[in-house]
VMD Tcl script that draws the C-alpha trace (Angstrom):
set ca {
  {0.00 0.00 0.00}
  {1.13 3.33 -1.24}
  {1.59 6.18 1.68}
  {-1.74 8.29 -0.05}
  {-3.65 5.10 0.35}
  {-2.13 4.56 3.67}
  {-3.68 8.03 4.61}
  {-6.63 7.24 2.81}
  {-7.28 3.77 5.16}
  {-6.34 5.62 8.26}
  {-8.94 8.70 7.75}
  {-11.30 6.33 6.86}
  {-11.13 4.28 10.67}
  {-11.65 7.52 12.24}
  {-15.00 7.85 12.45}
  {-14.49 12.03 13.53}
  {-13.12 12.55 10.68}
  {-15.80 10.97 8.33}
  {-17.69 12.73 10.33}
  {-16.11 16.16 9.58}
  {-15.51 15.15 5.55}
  {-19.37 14.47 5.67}
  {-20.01 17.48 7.14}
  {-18.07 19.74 4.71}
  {-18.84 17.71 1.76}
  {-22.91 18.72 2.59}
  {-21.90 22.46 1.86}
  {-21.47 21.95 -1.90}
  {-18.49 24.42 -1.47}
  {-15.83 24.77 -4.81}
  {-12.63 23.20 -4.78}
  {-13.01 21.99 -1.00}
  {-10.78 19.98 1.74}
  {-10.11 19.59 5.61}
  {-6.17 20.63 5.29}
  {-3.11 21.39 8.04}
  {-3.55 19.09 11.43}
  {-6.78 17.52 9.95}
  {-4.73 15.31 7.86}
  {-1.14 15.53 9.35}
  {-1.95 15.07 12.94}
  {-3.39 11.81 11.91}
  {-0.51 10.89 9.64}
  {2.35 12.26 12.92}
  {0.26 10.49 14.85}
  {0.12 6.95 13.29}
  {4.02 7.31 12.43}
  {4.68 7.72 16.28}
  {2.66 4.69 17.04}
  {0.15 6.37 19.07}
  {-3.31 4.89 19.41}
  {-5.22 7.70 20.53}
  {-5.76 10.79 18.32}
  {-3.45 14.15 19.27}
  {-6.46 16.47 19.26}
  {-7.15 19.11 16.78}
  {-6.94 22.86 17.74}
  {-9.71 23.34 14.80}
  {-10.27 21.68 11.24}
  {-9.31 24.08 9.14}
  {-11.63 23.86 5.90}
  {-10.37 25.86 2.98}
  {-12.01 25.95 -0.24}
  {-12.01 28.02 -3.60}
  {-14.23 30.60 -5.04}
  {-13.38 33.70 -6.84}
  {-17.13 34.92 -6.60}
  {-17.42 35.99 -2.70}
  {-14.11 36.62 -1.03}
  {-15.18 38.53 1.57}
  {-14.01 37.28 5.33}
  {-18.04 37.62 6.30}
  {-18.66 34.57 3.94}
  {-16.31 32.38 5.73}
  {-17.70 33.50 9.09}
  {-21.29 32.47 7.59}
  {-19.80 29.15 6.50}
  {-18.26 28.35 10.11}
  {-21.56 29.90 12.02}
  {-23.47 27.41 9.68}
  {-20.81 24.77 10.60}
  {-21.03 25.25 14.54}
  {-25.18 24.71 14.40}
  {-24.52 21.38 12.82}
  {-21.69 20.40 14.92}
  {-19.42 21.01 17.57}
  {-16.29 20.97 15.71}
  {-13.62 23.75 16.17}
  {-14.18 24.74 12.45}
  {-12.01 27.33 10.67}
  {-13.20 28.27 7.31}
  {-10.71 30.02 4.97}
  {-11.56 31.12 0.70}
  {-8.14 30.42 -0.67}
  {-9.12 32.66 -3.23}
  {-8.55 35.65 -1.21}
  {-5.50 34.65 1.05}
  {-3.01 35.65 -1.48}
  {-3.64 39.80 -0.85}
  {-2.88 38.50 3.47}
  {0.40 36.72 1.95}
  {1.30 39.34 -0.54}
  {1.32 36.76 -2.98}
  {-0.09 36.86 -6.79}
  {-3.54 35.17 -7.00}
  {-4.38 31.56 -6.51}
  {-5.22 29.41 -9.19}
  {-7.03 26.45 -6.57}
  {-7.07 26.00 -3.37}
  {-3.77 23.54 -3.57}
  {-2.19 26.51 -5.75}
  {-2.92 28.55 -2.64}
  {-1.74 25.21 -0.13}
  {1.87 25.19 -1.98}
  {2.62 28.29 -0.41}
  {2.06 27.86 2.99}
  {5.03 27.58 5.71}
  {5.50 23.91 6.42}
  {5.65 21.28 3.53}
  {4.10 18.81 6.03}
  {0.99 21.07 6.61}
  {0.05 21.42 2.63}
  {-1.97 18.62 2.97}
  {-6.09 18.03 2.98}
  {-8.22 15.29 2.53}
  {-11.60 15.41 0.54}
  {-14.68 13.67 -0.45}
  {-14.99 12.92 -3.90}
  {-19.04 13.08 -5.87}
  {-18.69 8.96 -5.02}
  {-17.70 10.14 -1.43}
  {-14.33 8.38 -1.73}
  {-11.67 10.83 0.25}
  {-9.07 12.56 -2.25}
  {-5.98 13.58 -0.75}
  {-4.98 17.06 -1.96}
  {-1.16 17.30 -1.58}
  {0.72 19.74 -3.66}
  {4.10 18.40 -2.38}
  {2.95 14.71 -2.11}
  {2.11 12.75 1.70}
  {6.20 11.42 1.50}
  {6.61 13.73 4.00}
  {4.34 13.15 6.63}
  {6.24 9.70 6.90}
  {9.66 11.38 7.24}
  {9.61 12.36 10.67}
  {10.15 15.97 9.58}
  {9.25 19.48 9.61}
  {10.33 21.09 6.30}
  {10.34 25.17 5.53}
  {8.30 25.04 2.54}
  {11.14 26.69 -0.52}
  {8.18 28.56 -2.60}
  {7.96 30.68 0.79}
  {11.39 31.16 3.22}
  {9.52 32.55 6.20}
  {11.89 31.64 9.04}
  {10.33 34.03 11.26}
  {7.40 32.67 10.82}
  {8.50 29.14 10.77}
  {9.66 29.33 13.63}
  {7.35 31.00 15.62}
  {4.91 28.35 14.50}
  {7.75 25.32 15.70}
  {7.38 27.49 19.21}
  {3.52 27.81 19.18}
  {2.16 24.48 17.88}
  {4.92 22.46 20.11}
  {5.04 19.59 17.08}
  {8.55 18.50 18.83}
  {7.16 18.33 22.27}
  {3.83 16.49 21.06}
  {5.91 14.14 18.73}
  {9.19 13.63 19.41}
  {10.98 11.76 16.68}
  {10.38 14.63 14.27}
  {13.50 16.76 12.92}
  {13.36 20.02 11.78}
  {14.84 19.83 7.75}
  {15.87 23.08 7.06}
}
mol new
graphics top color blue
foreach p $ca { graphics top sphere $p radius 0.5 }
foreach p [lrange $ca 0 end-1] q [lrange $ca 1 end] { graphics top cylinder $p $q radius 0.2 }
display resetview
C-alpha cells in the first residue's frame, strides 16, 4: 500500500473525521478539503505509534471561489458549521489569502496550499461526488512519513517558521520529528 492510500485507510477508521468530511462535503463548497492538522496530525500520529488521536486545535476547511471573497462569507460558513456540529471549524476562501500573503492570486485551493510555511501542513483530505476521500497534496504525503518538519522553498519565512515550531509544540507532542531546514 502506497503512503496516499495509507492516509486514505487511516482517515477512513476515524469515524471524527468521516464525520467532519461528511459534514463539509454537505456544503457543496468549490474546490473543497479539511487541510493542516486535519490530515497531518493523523498521519504524525500513526508514524509515532500512538493509538489515541493528538487532538485538533480546529479543522481548518479551505475551499475556492473567486465569486465571494469577503471574510463575512467564511464567518457564515463556520456559524453554519457550529449549528450542525461542535467541531472547532475554521473556514478560509483560498481565493482571497493571497492579498494577506502578498502573494499573486491563486489558481485552486492547492495553488494557494503550496505556499504555505510547512511542507508537512500542505496537505487536505476530501470527499470525492462517489464520497471516496481525495488527498490534496501539492508536495505529495512522503513527508508526513519522514519524521520531519520542512520550511516550505516557494515561501522562506523563518520568522514565521519558527514561531509556528514554538507555538504548535510539534517536537514536544511528537518527538521523533526533525526540523529539515
Amino acid at each position: 500500500m502506497n503512503n496516499t492510500e495509507q492516509i486514505k485507510e487511516w482517515i477512513s477508521e476515524d469515524a471524527m473525521r468521516m464525520q467532519a468530511l461528511s459534514i463539509a462535503s454537505a456544503l457543496g463548497l468549490s474546490n473543497w478539503c479539511l487541510a493542516a492538522g486535519f490530515v497531518r496530525n493523523l498521519a504524525w500520529d500513526k508514524v509515532h505509534g500512538y493509538s489515541c488521536a493528538t487532538a485538533l486545535n480546529d479543522i481548518d476547511l479551505i475551499y475556492f471561489n473567486r465569486d465571494d471573497t469577503s471574510e463575512k462569507a467564511d464567518r457564515a460558513i463556520e456559524i453554519r458549521l457550529k449549528a450542525i456540529s461542535d467541531f472547532p471549524w475554521s473556514v478560509k476562501n483560498q481565493a482571497r489569502m493571497h492579498t494577506r500573503n502578498s502573494d499573486r492570486p491563486y489558481a485552486s485551493t492547492e495553488d494557494a496550499m503550496s505556499y504555505w510555511v510547512e511542507v508537512e501542513t500542505a496537505v487536505g483530505a476530501t470527499l470525492s461526488d462517489r464520497q471516496d476521500i481525495d488527498i490534496i497534496a501539492p508536495f505529495g504525503v512522503d513527508v508526513l512519513f519522514e519524521y520531519t518538519i520542512t520550511p516550505n522553498s516557494k515561501r522562506l519565512k523563518p520568522e514565521a517558521f519558527a514561531q509556528r515550531m514554538q507555538e504548535k509544540r510539534w517536537l514536544d507532542t511528537w518527538p521523533k520529528l526533525m526540523v529539515n531546514a
